[in-house]
N, C-alpha and C positions, 0 to 999 in steps of 0.2 A: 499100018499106022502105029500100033504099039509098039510095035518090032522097030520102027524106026525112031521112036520115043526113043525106046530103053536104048538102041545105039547111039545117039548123041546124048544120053546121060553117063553111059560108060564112060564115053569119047571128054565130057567135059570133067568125068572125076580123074580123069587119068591125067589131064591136062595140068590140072589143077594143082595134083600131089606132086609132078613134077616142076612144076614152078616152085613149090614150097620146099622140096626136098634141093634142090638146088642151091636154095639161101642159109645163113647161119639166123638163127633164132638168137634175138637180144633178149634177155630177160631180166630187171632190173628189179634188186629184192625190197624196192618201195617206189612210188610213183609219187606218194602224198606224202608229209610232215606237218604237223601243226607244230610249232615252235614253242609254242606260250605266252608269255609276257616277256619280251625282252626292253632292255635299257638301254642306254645310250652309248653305257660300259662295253658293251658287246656290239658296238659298232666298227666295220662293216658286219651283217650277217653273212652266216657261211654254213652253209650244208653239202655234205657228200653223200649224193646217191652211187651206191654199188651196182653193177651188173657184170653177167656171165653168159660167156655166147657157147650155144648147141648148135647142132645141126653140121652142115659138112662142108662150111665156108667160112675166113673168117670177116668179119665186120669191120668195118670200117665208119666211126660219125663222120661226116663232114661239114655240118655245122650244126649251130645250137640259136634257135630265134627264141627272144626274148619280148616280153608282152612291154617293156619300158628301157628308159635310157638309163636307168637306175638301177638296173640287172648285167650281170655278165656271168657269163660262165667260162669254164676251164675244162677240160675233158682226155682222156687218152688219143694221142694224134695218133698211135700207130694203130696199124690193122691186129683187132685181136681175137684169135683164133678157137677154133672151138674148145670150148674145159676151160677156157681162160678167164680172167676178170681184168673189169677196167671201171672206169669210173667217170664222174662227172662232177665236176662240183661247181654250185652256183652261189653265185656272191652279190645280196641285196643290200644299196646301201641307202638309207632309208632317208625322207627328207623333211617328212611329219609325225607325229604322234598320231597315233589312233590302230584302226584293225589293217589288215595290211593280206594281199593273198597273191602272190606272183607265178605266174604260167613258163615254164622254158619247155619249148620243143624243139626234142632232139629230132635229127634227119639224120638217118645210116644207109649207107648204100650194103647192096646184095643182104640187104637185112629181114626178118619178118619179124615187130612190122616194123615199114620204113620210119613212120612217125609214132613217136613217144612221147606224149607229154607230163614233165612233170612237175609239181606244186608244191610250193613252200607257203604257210601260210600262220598268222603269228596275230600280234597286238604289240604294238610301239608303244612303251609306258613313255606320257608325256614328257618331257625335256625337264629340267631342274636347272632351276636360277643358280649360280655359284658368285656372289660377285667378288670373288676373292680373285676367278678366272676372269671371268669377265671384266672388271673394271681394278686391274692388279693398283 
């Protein structure tokens, strides 16, 4: 019985290492940002997370889901290879004042892992009357 243990625990570490050693490792040198205080001035928001793929494949995104319609992202379309870097950048354009925290999850194929999520998150200083603009 033990004997048969410890071979189906060999048998699933061996599995295991070889699924993983198959893929390229994304690794992306922030997942989070807190922004600050932004203005209206700095409308749209725009942040670029960096990342660099290991391992012995290379990666491919193939797309980026967004937690609102108010988000989009941008990203490296080509497949980038191991030692390489590439990028993402998400672009929040805001539609109120107030605290603000947006989710984009990337999805890569032959990647570890396949899903990344990552967070921008900030405070929209209230809008400012101008009626110089407003009412020329």
């Amino acid at each position: 019985m033990l004997r048969n243990i410890f071979f189906h625990l060999v048998l699933f570490t061996i599995s295991f290492i070889d699924v993983y050693a198959q893929g390229g490792i994304i690794s992306f040198e922030k997942t989070y940002i807190d922004l600050g205080t932004v203005t209206e001035r700095e409308f749209p928001i725009k942040y670029r997370f960096g990342y660099i793929v290991a391992g012995s494949t290379p990666v491919t995104i193939t797309k980026i889901e967004t937690d609102c319609a108010c988000s989009i992202a941008e990203y490296s379309q080509e497949a980038i290879g191991p030692g390489k870097k590439g990028f993402v950048e998400v672009i929040f354009s805001p539609y109120k004042a107030g605290p603000f925290k947006k989710s984009f999850t990337v999805i890569a194929t032959k990647a570890v892992p396949q899903k990344t999520e990552l967070i921008i998150e900030g405070f929209i200083k209230p809008f400012t009357f101008m009626p110089k603009i407003e009412f020329p």
